[in-house]
C-alpha positions in Angstrom: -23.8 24.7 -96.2 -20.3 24.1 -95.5 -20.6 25.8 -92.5 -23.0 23.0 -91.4 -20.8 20.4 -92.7 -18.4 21.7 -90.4 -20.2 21.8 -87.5 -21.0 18.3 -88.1 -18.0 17.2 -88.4 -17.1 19.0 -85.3 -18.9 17.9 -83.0 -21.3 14.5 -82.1 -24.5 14.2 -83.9 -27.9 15.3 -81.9 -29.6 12.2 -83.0 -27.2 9.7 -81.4 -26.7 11.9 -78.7 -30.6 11.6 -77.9 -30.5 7.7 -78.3 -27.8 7.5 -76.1 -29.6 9.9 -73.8 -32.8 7.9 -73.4 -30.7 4.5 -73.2 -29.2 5.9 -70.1 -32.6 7.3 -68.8 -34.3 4.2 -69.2 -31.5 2.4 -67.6 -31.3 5.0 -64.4 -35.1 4.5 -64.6 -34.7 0.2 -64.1 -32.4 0.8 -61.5 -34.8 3.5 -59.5 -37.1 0.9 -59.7 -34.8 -2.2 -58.6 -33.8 0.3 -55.8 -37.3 1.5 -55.1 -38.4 -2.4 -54.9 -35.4 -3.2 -53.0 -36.5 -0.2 -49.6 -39.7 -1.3 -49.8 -38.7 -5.1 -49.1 -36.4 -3.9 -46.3 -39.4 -2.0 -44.7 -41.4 -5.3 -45.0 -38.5 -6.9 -42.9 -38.2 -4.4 -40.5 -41.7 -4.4 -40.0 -42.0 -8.2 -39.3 -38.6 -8.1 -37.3 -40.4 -5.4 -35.3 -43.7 -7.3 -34.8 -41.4 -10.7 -33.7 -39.6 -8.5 -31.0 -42.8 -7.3 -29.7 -44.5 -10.5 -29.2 -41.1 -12.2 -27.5 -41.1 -8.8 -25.5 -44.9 -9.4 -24.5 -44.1 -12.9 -24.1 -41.0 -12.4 -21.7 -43.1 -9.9 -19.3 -45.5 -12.6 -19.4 -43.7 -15.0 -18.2 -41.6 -13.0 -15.4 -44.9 -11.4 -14.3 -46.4 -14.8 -13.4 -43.2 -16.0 -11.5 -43.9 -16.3 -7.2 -41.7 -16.3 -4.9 -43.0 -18.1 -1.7 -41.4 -19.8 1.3 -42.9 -23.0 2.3 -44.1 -23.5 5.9 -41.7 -25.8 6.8 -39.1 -23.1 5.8 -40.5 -20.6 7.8 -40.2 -23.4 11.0 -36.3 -23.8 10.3 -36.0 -20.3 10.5 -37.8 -19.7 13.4 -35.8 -22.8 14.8 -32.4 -20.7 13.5 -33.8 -17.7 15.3 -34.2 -19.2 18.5 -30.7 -20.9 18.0 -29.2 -17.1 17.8 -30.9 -16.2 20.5 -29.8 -18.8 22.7 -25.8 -17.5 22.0 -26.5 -14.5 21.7 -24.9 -13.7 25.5 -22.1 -15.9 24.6 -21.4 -14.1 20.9 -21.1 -10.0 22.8 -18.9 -12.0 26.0 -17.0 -13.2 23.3 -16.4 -9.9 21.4 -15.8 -8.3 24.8 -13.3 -10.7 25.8 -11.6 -9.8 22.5 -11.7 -6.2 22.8 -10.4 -6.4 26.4 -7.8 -8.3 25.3 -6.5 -6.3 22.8 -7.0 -3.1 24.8 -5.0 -4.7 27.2 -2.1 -5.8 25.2 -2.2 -2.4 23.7 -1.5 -1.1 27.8 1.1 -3.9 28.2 3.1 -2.7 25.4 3.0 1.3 26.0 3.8 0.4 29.7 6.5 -1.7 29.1 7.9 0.8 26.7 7.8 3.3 28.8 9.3 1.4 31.7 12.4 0.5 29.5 12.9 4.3 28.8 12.5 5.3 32.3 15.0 2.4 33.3 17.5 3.0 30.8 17.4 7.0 32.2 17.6 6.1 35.8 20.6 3.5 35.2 22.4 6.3 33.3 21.7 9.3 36.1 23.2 6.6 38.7 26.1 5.9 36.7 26.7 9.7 36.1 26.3 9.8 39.8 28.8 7.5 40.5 31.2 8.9 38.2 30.8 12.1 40.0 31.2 11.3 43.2 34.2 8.7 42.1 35.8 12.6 40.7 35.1 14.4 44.0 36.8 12.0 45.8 39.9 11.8 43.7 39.7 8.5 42.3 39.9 7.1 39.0 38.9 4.4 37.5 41.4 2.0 35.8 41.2 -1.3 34.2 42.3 -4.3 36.9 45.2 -5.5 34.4 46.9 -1.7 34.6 46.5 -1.4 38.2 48.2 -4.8 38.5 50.7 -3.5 36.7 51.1 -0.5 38.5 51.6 -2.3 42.1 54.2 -4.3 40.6 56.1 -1.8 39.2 55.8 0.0 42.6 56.5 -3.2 44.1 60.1 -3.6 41.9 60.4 0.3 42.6 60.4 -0.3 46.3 62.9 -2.9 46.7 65.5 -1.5 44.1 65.2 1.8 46.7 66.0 -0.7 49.7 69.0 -2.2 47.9 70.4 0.6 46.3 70.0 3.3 48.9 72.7 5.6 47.9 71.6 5.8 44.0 67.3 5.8 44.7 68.2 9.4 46.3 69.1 10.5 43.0 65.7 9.1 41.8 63.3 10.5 44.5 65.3 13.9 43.7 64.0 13.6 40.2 60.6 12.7 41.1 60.2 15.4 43.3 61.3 17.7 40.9 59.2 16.4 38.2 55.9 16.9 40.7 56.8 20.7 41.8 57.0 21.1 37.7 53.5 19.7 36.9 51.9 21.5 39.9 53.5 24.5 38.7 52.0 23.9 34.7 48.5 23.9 36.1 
């Protein structure tokens, strides 16, 4: 007997624990219910949300089904009126477009032409100035500015009459420069 005492001591009773069992089946049981209640309302709405969708579905194609699209006589004249019209210009539209085209075609020929014209012009004036330059070489000449040449006469000038007035020392000179010209020839 003290053995059960013990074990009744040790753990819950089996009495209680089988109240508080059915307490908490009946309440799980309320709620299944509440729960069970509560889908079967939702179907009921989804049902009659269903049905209303239908009806404005049925409602709609109605509605679109019956709509006609007709043009009125008098429409149909203005067209044929509009029709004529475009007729009529018709000529004068593709002259028009063919007046543009040539146009562009040939400003498109004016501009490769031209180029071309500059580039054969700026070639040519460049042979002839080689040219030039050649034959100004052949001949021995050279080409200075005016303002050195200028110079050169009038130091050739100033040479010239010191030689007349001092006769005795320009031989001296003319010595030298002859010298100085047998020694350059000689270098090349």
């Amino acid at each position: 007997m003290e053995e059960n005492q013990n074990f009744n001591t040790a753990g819950p009773d089996p009495i209680e624990l089988m109240k508080k069992l059915k307490i908490e089946t009946e309440s799980l049981y309320k709620e299944f219910q509440s729960l069970s209640s509560g889908i079967s309302i939702m179907n009921e709405k989804l049902k009659r949300t269903e049905n209303l969708i239908e009806q404005n579905l049925k409602e709609l194609k109605e509605k679109v089904g019956n709509i006609k699209v007709e043009i009125s006589p008098e429409d149909l004249k203005q067209l044929e009126t509009y029709k004529d019209y475009f007729n009529h210009y018709k000529p004068l539209l593709y002259v028009s477009f063919f007046i543009i085209i040539s146009g562009w075609g040939l400003g498109i020929f004016s501009a490769l032409s031209g180029v071309k014209w500059y580039k054969e012009s700026v070639r040519t004036k460049q042979e002839i100035r080689t040219e030039v330059l050649q034959e100004i070489k052949a001949q021995g000449n050279v080409i200075i500015e005016g303002q050195k040449l200028l110079d050169y006469e009038k130091q050739s000038e100033a040479l010239e009459a010191w030689e007349k007035s001092n006769p005795k020392e320009s031989k001296s000179l003319t010595n030298y420069f002859k010298q100085y010209q047998k020694l350059k020839k000689e270098k090349k």
